[in-house]
VMD Tcl script that builds the backbone (N, CA, C; Angstrom):
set m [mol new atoms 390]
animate dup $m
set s [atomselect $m all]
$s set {name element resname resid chain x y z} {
  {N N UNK 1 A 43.773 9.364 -52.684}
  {CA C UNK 1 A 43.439 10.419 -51.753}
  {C C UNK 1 A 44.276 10.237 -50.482}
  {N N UNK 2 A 44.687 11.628 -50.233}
  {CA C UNK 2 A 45.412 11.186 -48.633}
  {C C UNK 2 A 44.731 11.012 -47.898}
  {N N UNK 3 A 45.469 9.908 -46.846}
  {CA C UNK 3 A 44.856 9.501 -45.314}
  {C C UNK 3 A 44.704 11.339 -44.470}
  {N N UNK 4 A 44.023 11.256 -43.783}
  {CA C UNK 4 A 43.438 12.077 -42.219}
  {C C UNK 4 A 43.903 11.057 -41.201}
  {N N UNK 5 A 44.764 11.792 -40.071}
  {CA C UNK 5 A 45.038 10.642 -39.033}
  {C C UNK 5 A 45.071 12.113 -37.896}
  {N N UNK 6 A 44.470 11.557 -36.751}
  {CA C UNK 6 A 44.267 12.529 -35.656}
  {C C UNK 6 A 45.275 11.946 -34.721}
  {N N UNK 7 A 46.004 12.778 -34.067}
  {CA C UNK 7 A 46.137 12.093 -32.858}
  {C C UNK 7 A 45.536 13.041 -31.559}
  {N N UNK 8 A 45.386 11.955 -30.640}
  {CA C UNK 8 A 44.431 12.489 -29.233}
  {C C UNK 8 A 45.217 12.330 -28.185}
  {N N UNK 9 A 45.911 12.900 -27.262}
  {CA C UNK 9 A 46.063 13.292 -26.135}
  {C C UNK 9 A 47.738 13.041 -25.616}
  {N N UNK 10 A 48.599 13.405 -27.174}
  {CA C UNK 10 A 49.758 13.440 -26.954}
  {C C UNK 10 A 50.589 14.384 -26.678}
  {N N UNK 11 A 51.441 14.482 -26.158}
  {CA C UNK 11 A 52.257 16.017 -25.454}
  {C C UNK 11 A 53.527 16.040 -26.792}
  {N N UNK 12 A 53.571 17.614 -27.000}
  {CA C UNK 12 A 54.135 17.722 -28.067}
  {C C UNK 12 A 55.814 16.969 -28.682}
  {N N UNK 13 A 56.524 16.193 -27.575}
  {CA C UNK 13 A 57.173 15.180 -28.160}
  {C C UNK 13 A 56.559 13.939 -28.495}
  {N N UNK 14 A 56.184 13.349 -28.302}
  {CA C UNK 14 A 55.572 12.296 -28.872}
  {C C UNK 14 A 54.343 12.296 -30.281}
  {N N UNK 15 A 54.173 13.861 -29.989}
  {CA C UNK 15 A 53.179 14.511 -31.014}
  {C C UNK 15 A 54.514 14.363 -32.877}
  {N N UNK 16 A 55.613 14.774 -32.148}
  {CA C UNK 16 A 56.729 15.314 -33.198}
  {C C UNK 16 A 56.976 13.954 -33.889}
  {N N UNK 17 A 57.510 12.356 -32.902}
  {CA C UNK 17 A 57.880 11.427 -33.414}
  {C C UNK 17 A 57.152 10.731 -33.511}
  {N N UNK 18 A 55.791 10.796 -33.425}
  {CA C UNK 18 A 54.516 10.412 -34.217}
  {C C UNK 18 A 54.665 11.001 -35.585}
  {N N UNK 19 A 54.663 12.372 -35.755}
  {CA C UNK 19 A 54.390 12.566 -37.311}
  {C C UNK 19 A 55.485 12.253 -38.290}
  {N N UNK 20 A 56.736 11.820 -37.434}
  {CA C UNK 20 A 57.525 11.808 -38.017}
  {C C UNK 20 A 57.245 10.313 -38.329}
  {N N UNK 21 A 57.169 8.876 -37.743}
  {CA C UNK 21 A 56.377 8.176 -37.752}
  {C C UNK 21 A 55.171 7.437 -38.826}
  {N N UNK 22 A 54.469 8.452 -38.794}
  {CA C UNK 22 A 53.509 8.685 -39.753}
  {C C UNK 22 A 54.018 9.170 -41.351}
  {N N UNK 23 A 54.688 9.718 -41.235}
  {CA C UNK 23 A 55.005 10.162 -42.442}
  {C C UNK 23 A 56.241 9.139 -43.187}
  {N N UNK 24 A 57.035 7.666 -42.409}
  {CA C UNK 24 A 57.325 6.965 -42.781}
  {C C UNK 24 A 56.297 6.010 -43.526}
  {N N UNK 25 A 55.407 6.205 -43.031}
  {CA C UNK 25 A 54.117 5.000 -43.347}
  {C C UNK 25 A 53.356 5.338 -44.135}
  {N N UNK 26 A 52.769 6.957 -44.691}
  {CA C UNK 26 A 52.487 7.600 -45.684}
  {C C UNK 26 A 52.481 9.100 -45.746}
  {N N UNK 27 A 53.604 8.847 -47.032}
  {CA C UNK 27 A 54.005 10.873 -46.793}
  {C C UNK 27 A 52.867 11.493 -47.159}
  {N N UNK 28 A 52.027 11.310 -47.594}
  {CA C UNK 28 A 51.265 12.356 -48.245}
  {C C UNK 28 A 49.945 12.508 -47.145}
  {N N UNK 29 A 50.064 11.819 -46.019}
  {CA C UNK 29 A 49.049 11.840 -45.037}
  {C C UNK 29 A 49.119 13.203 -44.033}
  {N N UNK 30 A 47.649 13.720 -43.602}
  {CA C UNK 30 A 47.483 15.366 -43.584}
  {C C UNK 30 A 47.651 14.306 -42.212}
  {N N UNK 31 A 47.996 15.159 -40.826}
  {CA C UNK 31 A 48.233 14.620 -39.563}
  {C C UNK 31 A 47.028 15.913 -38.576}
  {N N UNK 32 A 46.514 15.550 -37.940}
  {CA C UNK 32 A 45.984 16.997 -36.901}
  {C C UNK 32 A 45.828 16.319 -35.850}
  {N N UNK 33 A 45.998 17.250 -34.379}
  {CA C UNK 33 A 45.560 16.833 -33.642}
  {C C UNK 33 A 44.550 17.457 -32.279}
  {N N UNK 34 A 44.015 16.944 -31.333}
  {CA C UNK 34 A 43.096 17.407 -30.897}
  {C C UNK 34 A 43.757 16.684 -29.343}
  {N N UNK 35 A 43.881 18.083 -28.412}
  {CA C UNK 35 A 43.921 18.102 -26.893}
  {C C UNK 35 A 42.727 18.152 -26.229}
  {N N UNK 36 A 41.743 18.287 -26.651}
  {CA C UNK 36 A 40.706 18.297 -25.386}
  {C C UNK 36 A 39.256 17.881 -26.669}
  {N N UNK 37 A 37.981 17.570 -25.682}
  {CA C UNK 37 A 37.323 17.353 -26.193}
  {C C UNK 37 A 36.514 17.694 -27.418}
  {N N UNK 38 A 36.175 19.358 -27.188}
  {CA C UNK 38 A 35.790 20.034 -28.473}
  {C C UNK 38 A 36.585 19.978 -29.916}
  {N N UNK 39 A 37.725 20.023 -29.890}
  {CA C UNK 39 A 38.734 19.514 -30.803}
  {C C UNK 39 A 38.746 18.097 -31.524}
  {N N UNK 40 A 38.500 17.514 -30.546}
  {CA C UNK 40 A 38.321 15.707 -31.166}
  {C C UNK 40 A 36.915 15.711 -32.111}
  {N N UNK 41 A 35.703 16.278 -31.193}
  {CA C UNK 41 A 34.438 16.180 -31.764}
  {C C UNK 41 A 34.850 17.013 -33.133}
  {N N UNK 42 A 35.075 18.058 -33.031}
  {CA C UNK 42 A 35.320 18.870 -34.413}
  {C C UNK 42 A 36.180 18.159 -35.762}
  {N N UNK 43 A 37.390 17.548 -35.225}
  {CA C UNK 43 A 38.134 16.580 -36.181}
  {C C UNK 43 A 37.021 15.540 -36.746}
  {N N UNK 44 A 36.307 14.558 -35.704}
  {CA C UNK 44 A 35.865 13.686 -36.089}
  {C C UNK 44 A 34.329 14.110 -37.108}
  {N N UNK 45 A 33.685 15.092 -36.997}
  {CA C UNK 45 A 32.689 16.027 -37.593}
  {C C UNK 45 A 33.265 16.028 -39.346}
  {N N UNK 46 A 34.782 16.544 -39.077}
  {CA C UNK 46 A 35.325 16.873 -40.399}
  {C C UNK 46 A 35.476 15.525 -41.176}
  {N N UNK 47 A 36.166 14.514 -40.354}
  {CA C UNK 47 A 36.181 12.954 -41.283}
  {C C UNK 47 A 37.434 12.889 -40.623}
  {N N UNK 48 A 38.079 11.474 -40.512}
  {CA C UNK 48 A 39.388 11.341 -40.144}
  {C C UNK 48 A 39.781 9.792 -40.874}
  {N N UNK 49 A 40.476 9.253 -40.670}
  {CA C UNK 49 A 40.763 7.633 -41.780}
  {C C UNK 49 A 41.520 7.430 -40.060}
  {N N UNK 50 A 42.356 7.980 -39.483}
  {CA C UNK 50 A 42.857 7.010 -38.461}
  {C C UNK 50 A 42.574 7.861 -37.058}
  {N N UNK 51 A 42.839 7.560 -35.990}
  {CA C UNK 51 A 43.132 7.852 -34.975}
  {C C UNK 51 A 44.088 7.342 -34.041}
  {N N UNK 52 A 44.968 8.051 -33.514}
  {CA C UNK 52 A 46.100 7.563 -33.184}
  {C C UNK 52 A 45.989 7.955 -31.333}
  {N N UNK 53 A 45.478 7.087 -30.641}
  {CA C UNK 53 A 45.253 7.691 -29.064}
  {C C UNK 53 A 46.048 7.297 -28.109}
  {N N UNK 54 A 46.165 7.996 -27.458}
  {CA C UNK 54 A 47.564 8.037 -26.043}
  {C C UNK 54 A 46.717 7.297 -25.104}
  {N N UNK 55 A 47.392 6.301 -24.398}
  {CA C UNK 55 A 46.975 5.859 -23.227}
  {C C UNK 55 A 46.337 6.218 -22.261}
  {N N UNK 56 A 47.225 7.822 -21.760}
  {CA C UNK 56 A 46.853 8.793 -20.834}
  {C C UNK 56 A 46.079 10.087 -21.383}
  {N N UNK 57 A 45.104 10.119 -21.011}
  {CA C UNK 57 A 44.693 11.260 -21.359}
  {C C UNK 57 A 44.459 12.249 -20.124}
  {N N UNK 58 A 45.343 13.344 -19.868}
  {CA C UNK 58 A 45.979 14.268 -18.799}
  {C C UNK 58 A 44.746 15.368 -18.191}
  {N N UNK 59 A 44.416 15.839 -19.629}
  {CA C UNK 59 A 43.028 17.041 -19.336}
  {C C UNK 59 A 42.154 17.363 -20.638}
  {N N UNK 60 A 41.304 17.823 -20.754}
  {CA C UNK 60 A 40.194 18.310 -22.131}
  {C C UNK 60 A 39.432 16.954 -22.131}
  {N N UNK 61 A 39.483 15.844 -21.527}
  {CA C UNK 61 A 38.372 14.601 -21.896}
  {C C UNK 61 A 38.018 14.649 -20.582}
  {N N UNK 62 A 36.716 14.076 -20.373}
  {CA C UNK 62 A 36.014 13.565 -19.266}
  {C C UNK 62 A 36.957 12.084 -18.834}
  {N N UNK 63 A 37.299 11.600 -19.896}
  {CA C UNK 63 A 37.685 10.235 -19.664}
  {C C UNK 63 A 39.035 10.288 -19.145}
  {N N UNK 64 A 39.732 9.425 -18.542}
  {CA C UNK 64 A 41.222 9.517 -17.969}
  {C C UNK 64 A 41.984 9.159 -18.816}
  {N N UNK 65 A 41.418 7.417 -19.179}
  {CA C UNK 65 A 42.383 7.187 -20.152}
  {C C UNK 65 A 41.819 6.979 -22.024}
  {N N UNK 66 A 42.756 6.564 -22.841}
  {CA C UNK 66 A 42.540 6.224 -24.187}
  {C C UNK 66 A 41.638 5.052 -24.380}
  {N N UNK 67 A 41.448 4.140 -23.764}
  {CA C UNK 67 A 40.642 3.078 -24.059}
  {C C UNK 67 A 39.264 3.298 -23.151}
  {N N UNK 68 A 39.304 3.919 -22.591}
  {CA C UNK 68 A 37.836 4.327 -22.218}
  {C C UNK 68 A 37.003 5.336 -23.498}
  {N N UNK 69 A 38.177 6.308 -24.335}
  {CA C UNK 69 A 37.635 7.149 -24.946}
  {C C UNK 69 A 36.828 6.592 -25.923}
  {N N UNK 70 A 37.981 5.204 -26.507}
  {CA C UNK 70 A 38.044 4.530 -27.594}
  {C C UNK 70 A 36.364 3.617 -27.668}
  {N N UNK 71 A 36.239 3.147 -26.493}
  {CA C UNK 71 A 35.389 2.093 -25.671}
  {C C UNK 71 A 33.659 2.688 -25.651}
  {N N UNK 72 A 33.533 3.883 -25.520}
  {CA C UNK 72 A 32.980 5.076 -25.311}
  {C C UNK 72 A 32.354 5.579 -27.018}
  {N N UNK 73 A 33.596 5.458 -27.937}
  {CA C UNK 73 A 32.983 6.146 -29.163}
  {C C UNK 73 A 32.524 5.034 -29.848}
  {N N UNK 74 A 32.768 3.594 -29.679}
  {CA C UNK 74 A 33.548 2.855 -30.793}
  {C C UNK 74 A 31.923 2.699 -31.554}
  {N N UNK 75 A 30.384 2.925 -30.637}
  {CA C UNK 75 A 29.107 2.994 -31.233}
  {C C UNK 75 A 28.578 3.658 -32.173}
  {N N UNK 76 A 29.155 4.879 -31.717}
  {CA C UNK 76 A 28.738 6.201 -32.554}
  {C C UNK 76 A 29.646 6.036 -34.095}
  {N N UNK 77 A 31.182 5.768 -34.231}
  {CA C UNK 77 A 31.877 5.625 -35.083}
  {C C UNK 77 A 32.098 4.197 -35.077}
  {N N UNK 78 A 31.268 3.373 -35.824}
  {CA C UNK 78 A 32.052 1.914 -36.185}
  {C C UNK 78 A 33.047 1.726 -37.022}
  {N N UNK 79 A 32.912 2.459 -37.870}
  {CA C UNK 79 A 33.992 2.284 -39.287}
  {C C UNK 79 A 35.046 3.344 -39.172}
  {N N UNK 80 A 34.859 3.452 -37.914}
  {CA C UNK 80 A 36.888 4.539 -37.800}
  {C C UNK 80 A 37.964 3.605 -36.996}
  {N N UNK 81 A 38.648 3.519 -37.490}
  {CA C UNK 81 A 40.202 2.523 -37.069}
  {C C UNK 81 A 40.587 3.659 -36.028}
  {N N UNK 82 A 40.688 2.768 -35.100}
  {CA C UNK 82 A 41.871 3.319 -33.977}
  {C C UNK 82 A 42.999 2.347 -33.770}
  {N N UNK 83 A 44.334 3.257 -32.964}
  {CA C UNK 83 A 44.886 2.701 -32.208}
  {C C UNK 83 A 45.551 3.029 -31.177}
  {N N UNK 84 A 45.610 2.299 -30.355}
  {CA C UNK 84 A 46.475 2.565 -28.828}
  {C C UNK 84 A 47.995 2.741 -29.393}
  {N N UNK 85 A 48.765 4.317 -28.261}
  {CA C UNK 85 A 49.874 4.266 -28.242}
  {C C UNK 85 A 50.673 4.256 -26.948}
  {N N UNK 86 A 50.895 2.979 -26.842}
  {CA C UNK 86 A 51.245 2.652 -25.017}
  {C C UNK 86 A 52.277 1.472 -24.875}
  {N N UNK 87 A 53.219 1.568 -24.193}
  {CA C UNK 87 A 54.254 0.640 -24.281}
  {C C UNK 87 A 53.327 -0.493 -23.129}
  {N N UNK 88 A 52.406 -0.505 -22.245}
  {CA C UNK 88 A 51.869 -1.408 -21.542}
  {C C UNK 88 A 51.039 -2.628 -21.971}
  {N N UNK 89 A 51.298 -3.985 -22.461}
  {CA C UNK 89 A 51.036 -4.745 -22.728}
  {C C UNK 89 A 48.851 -5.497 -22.847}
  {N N UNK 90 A 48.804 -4.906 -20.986}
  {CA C UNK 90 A 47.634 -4.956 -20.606}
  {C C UNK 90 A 46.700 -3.248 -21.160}
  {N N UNK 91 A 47.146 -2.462 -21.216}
  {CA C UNK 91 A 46.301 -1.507 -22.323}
  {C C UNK 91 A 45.970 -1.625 -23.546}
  {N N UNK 92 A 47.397 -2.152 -24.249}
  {CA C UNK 92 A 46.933 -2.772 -25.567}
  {C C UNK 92 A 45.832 -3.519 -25.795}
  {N N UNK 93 A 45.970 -4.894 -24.917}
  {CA C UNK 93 A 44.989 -6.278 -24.855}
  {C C UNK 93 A 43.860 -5.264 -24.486}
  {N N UNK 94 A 43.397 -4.415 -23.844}
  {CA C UNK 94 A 41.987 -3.610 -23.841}
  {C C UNK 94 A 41.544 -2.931 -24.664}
  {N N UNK 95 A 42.422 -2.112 -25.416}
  {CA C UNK 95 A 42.326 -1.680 -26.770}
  {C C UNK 95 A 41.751 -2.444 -27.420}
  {N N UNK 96 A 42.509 -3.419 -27.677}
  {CA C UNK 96 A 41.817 -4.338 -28.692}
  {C C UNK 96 A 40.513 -4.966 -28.093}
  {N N UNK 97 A 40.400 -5.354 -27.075}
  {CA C UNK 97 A 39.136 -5.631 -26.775}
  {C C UNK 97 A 38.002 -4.939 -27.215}
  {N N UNK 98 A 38.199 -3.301 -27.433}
  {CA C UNK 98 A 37.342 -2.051 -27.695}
  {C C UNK 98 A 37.379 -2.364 -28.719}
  {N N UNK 99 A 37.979 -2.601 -29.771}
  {CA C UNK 99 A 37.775 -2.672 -31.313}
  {C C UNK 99 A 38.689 -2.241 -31.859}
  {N N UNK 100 A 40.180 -1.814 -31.230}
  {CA C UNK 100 A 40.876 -0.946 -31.816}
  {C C UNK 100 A 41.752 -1.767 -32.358}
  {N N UNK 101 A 42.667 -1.106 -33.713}
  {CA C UNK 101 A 43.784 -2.655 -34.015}
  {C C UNK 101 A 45.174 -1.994 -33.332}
  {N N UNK 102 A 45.302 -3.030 -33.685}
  {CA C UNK 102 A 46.925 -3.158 -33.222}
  {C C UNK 102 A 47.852 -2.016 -32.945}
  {N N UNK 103 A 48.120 -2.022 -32.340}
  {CA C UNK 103 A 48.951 -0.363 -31.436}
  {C C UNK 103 A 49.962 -0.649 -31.538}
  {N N UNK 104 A 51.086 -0.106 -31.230}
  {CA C UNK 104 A 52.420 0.392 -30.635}
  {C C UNK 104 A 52.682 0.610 -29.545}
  {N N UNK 105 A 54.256 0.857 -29.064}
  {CA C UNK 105 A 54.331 1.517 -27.598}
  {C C UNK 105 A 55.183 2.935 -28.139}
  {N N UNK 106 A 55.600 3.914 -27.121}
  {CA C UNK 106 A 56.399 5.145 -27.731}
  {C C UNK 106 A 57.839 4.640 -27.761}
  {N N UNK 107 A 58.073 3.420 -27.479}
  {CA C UNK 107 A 59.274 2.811 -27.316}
  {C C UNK 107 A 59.450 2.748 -28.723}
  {N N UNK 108 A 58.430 2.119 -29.536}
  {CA C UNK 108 A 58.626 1.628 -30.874}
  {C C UNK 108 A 58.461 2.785 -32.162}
  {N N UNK 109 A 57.952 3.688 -31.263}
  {CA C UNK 109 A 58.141 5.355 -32.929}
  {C C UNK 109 A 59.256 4.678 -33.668}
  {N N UNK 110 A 58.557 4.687 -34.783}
  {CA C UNK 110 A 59.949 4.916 -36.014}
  {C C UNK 110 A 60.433 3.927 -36.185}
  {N N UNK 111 A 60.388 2.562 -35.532}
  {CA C UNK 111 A 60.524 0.931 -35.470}
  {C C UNK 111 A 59.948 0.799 -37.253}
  {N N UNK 112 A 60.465 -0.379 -37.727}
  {CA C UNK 112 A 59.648 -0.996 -39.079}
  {C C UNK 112 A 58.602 -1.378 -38.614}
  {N N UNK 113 A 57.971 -2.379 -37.114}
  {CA C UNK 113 A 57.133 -2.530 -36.657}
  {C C UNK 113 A 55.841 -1.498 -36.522}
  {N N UNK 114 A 56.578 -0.252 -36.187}
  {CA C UNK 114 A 55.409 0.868 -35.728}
  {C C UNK 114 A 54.748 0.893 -37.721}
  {N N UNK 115 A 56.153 0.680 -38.477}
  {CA C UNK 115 A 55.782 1.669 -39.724}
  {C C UNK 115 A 54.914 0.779 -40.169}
  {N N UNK 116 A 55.148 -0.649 -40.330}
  {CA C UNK 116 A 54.058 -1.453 -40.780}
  {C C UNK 116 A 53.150 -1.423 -40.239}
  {N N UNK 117 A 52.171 -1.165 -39.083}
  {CA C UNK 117 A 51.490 -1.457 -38.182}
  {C C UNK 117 A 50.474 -0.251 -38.816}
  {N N UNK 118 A 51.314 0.700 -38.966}
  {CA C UNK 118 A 50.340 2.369 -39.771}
  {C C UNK 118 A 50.610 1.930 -40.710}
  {N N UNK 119 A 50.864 1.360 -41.595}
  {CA C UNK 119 A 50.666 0.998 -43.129}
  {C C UNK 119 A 49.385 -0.323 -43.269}
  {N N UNK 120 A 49.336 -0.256 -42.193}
  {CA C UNK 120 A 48.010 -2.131 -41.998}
  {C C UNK 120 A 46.833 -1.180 -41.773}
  {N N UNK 121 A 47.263 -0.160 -40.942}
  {CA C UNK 121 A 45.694 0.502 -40.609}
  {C C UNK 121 A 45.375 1.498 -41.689}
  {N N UNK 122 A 46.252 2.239 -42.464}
  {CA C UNK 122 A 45.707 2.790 -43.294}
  {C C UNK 122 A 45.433 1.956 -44.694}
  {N N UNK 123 A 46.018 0.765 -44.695}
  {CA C UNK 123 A 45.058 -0.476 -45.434}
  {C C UNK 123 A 44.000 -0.497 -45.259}
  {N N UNK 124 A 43.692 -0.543 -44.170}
  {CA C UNK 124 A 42.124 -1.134 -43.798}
  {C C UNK 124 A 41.392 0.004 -43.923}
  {N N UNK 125 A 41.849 1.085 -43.862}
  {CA C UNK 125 A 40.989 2.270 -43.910}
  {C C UNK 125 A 40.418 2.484 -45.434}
  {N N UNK 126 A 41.226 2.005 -46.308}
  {CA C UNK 126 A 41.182 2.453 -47.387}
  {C C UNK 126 A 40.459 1.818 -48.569}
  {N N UNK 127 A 40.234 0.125 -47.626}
  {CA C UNK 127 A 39.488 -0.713 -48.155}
  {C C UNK 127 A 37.987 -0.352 -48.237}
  {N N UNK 128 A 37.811 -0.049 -46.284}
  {CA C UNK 128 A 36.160 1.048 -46.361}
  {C C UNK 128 A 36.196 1.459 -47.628}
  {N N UNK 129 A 36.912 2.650 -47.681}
  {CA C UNK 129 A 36.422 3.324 -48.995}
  {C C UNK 129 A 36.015 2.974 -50.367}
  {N N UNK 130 A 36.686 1.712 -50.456}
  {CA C UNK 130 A 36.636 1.942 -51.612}
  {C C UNK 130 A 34.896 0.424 -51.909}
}
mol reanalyze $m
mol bondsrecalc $m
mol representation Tube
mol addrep $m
């Protein structure tokens, strides 16, 4: 079955070399994404296997940034994989503190690093399932 991977609060370049990104790591994965809050709730309603969240989040969330969002849901959704996409070292290390795995920066789109990193999380996603 294909992966669902959302991404949250990326501006449409980084939206582009994300999917492009993503689709190194698994082609057959459906990609959507959600700018503001009602959108996220609605994705996550439908089911998602990843989430892919921006550091900054600009407008449509209450929250400012990605690891507050992350920090915020991680109760309601235990068994959804996130990750931070932020070249800042100290966002990451908070990410992960929240529960999220292992991120990227936008430095690294399209890196073997980024591709393995989405090939680890949609591992783990897939293990849930089964």
């Amino acid at each position: 079955m294909a992966s669902k991977i959302l991404f949250v609060g990326h501006c449409g370049p980084d939206n582009s070399y994300l999917r492009i990104a993503v689709r190194s790591a698994a082609h057959d994965a459906t990609v959507i994404s959600a700018d503001d809050r009602e959108q996220f709730d609605r994705a996550l309603a439908q089911g998602v296997d990843l989430v892919l969240v921006n550091r900054v989040l600009d407008f449509g969330f209450a929250e400012t940034n990605g690891v507050e969002l992350m920090a915020g849901l991680r109760r309601a959704h235990p068994n959804l994989k996130w990750m931070l996409i932020s070249n800042h070292a100290d966002a990451q290390a908070a990410a992960r503190s929240a529960g999220a795995l292992a991120g990227f920066g936008k430095r690294d789109i399209g890196s073997a690093a980024a591709t393995a990193a989405l090939k680890n999380a949609l591992d783990k996603t897939a293990e849930l399932k089964s």
